[in-house]
Legacy VTK file of the C-alpha trace (Angstrom):
# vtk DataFile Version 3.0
C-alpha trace
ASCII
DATASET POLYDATA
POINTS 292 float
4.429 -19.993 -18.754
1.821 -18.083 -20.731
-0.319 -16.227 -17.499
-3.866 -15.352 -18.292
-4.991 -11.804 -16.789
-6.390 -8.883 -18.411
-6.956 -5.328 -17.985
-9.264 -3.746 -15.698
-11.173 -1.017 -16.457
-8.566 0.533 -18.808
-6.554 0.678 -16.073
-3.019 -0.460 -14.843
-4.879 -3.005 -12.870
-4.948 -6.764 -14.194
-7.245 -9.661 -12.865
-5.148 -12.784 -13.457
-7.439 -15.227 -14.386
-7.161 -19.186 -13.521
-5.462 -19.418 -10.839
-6.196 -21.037 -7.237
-4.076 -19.843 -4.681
-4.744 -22.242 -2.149
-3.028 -24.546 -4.355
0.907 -24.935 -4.893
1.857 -22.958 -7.390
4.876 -24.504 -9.947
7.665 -21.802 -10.403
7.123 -20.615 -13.588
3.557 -19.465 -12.821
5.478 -17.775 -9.338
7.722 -16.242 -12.552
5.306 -14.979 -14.460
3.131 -13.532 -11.419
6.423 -11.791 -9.952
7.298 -9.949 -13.454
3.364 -8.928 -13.958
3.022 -7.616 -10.809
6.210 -5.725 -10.536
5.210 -4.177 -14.060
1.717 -3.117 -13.597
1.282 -2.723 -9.637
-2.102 -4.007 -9.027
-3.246 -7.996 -9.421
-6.326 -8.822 -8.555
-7.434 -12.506 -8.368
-11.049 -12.997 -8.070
-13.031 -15.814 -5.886
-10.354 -17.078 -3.862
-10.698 -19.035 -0.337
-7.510 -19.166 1.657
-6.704 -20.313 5.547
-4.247 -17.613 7.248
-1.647 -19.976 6.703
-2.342 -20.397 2.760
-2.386 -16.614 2.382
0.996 -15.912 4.357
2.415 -19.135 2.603
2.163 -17.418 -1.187
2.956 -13.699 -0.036
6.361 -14.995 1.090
6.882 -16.537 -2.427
7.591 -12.637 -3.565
9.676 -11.519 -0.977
10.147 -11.821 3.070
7.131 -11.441 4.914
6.953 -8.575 7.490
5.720 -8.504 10.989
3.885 -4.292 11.124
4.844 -1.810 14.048
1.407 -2.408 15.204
1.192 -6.029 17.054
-2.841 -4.782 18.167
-3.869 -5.376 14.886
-2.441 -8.812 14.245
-4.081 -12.438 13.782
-3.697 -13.943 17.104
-3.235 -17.516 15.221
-0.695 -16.106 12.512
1.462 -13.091 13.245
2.055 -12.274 9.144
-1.607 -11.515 8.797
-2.770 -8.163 9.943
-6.511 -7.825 10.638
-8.598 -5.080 8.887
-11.776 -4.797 10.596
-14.815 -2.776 12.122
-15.419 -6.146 14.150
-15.379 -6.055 17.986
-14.345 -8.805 20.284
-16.854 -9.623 23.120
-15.916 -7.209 25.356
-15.493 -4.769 23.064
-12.176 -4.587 21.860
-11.615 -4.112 18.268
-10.445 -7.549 16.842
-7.804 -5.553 13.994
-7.024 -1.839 12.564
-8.821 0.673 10.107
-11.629 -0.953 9.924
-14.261 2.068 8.957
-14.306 5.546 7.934
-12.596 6.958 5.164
-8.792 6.554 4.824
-7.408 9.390 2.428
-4.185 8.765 0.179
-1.562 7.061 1.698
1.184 4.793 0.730
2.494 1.959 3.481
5.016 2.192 5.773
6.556 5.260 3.710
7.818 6.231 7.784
10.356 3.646 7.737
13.533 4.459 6.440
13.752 0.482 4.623
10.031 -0.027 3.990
8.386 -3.345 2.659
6.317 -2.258 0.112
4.383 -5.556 -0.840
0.822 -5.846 0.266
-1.959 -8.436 -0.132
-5.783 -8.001 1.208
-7.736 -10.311 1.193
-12.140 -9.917 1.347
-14.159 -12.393 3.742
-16.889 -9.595 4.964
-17.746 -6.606 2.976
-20.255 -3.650 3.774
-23.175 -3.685 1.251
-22.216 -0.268 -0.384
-18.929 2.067 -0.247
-15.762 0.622 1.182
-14.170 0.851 -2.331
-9.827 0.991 -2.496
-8.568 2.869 -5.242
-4.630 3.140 -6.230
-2.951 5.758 -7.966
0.116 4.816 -9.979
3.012 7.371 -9.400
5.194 6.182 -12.143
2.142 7.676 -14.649
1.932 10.335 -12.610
5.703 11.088 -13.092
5.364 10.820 -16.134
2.768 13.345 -17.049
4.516 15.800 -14.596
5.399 19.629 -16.079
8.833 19.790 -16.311
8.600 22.679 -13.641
7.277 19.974 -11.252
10.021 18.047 -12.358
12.554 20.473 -11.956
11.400 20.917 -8.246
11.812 17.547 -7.100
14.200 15.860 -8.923
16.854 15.177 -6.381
15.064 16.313 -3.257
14.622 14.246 0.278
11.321 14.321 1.614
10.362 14.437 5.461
7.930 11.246 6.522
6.311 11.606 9.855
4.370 8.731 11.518
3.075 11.453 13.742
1.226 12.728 11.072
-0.225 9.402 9.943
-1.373 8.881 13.283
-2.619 11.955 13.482
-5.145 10.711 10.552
-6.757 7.421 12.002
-10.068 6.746 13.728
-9.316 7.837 17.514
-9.593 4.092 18.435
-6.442 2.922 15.834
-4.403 6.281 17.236
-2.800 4.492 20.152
1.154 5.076 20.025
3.172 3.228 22.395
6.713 3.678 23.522
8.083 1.162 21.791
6.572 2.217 18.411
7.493 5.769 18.607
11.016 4.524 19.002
10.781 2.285 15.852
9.026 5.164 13.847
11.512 8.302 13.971
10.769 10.637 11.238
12.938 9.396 7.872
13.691 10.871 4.571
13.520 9.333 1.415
13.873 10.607 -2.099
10.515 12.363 -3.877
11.848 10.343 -7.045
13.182 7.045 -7.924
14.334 4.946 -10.470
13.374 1.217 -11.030
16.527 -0.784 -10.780
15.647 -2.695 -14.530
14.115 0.082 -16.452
15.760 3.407 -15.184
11.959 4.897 -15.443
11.516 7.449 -12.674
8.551 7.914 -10.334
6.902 9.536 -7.539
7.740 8.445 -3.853
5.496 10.595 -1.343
2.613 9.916 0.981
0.214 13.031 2.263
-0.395 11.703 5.434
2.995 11.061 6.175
5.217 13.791 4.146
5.707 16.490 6.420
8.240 18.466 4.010
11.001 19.094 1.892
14.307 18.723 3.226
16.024 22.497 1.900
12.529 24.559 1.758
10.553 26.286 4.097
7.489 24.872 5.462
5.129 26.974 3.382
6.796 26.113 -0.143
7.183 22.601 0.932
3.505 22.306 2.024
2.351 24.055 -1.349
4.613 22.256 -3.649
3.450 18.870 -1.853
-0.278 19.655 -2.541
0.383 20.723 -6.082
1.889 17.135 -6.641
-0.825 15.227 -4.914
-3.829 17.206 -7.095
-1.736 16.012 -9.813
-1.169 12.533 -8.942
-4.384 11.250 -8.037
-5.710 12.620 -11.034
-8.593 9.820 -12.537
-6.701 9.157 -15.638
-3.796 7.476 -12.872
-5.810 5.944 -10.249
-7.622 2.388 -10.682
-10.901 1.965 -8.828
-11.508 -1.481 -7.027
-14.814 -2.378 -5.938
-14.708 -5.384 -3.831
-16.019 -8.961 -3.911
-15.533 -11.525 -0.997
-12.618 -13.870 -2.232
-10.834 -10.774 -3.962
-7.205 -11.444 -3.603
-5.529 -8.185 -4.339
-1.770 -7.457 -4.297
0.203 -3.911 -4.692
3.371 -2.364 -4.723
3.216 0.319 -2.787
6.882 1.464 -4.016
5.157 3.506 -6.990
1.794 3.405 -5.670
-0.853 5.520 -3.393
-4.213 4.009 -2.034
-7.347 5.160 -0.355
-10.206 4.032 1.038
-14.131 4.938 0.633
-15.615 5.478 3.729
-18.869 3.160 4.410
-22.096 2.759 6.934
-20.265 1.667 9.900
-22.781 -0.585 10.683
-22.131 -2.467 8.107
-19.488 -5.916 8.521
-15.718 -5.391 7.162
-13.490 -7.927 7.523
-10.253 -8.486 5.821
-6.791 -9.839 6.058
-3.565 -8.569 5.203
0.153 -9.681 4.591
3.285 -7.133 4.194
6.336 -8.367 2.392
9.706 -6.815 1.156
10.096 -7.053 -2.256
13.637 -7.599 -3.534
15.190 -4.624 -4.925
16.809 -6.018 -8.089
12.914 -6.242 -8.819
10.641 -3.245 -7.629
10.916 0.322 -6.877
11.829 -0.010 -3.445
12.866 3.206 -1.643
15.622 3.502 0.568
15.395 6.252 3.225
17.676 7.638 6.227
16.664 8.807 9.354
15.634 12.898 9.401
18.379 15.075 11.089
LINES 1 293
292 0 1 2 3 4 5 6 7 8 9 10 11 12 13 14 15 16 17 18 19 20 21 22 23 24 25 26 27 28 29 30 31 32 33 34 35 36 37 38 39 40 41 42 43 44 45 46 47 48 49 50 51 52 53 54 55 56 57 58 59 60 61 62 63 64 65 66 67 68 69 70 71 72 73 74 75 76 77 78 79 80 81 82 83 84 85 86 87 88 89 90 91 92 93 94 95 96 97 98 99 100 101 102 103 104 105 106 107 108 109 110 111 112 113 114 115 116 117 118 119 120 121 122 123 124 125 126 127 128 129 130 131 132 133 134 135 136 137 138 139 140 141 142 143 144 145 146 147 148 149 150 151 152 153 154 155 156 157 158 159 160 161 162 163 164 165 166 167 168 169 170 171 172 173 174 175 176 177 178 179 180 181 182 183 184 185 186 187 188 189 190 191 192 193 194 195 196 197 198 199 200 201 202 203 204 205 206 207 208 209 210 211 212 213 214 215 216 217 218 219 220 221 222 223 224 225 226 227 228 229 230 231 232 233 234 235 236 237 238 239 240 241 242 243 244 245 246 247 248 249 250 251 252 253 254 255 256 257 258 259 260 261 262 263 264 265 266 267 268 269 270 271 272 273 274 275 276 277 278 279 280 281 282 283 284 285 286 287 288 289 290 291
């Protein structure tokens, strides 16, 4: 099948155009979706209106969907979709997760030593101004690299702390329980990899989880890290998306970083998320160990 997108911005970014995802979708559209978005990272599909069940429904048509560490944030009518929201229940519980402030580069679940890297968000309530996501794309990034920067992580193991992600949220989203500091044990996973079809290389860190480099002290690790994330989220890598209600945006977070703009916090935010693991034959998918 012949999909219909087209570039963003003169970015990486494509908005597929023409297609309704509350409807079934035939398997050579599924085909043509899966090989765009594992070569360009970033779909977008505009003006969408999907039920929970819709939503979870076509994220598992890429890969198996993923339950997150954190059951707080999760739809109490579908456990695949994660709640993003500044919302408040009645009594004043917050109804979801990061819903407001500023969330700096990260890439998800980079503390797991077998992450799923597949996302989807989807808009229903959006803040007037600010709130924008942007994504930097590591494999670029890699690519532009000096070959000193090269030299100094090819074939190093990174240290990824959830400890340190934590450390980063709003104080109401920093509640740890027992149970998820025993599923979130720091990990290691290589600072480059190679994706299984092409062979090209790219980046695999995350500053708010990457707490070193496995072989260097803590001061060259720290200043090595920081040189590489100046250098990553550089604007000639990173694709700016500025949100409409029925955006339907999907990422790979296996060679890519994201941030959020912060926003008035008065202001409504209310999104919904699914997490899948995408097959390896397909994606850069990294594959960690537990740190010693």
């Amino acid at each position: 099948m012949q999909l219909e997108s087209r570039e963003i911005d003169g970015s990486f970014a494509r908005e597929v155009v023409g297609v309704r995802l509350w409807e079934p979708q035939d398997e050579a559209t599924l085909a043509a979706i899966r090989e765009l978005w594992a070569r360009c990272g970033v779909l977008v599909f505009r003006r969408q209106i999907l039920a929970e069940e819709e939503l979870a429904a076509f994220s598992a048509r890429f890969g198996k969907p993923e339950r997150i560490a954190r059951s707080d944030w999760a739809s109490p009518t579908c456990a695949e979709i994660t709640i993003i929201s500044n919302l408040k229940n009645p009594d004043g519980t917050a109804i979801g997760g990061l819903g407001q402030g500023e969330l700096e580069w990260h890439t998800d679940q980079s503390y797991i030593a077998s992450p799923a890297t597949g996302a989807m968000l989807y808009a229903l309530e959006l803040p007037r101004e600010g709130g924008a996501t942007s994504w930097a794309n590591l494999h670029r990034a890699y690519e532009g690299l000096p070959d000193r920067l090269k030299a100094a992580i090819d074939g190093k193991l990174g240290i990824f702390s959830y400890a340190k992600r934590l450390s980063g949220y709003q104080s109401n989203d920093q509640a740890i329980t027992d149970e998820i500091r025993r599923k979130t044990p720091d990990v290691t996973h290589p600072l480059v990899h190679r994706h299984p079809q092409s062979g090209a290389k790219a980046l695999y860190f995350d500053p708010t989880t990457t707490v070193g480099i496995v072989g260097l002290p803590e001061k060259d690790s720290a200043a090595l890290l920081a040189e590489i994330a100046a250098f990553a989220t550089q604007p000639r890598f990173v694709y700016r998306h500025r949100w409409q209600v029925g955006d339907v945006v999907m990422w790979d977070n296996g060679f890519l970083l994201h941030r959020r703009d912060d926003f008035e916090p008065s202001q409504r935010r209310y999104l919904k998320r699914t997490t899948i693991a995408l097959p390896r034959e397909r994606h850069f998918v990294p594959t960690g160990a537990l740190a010693a």
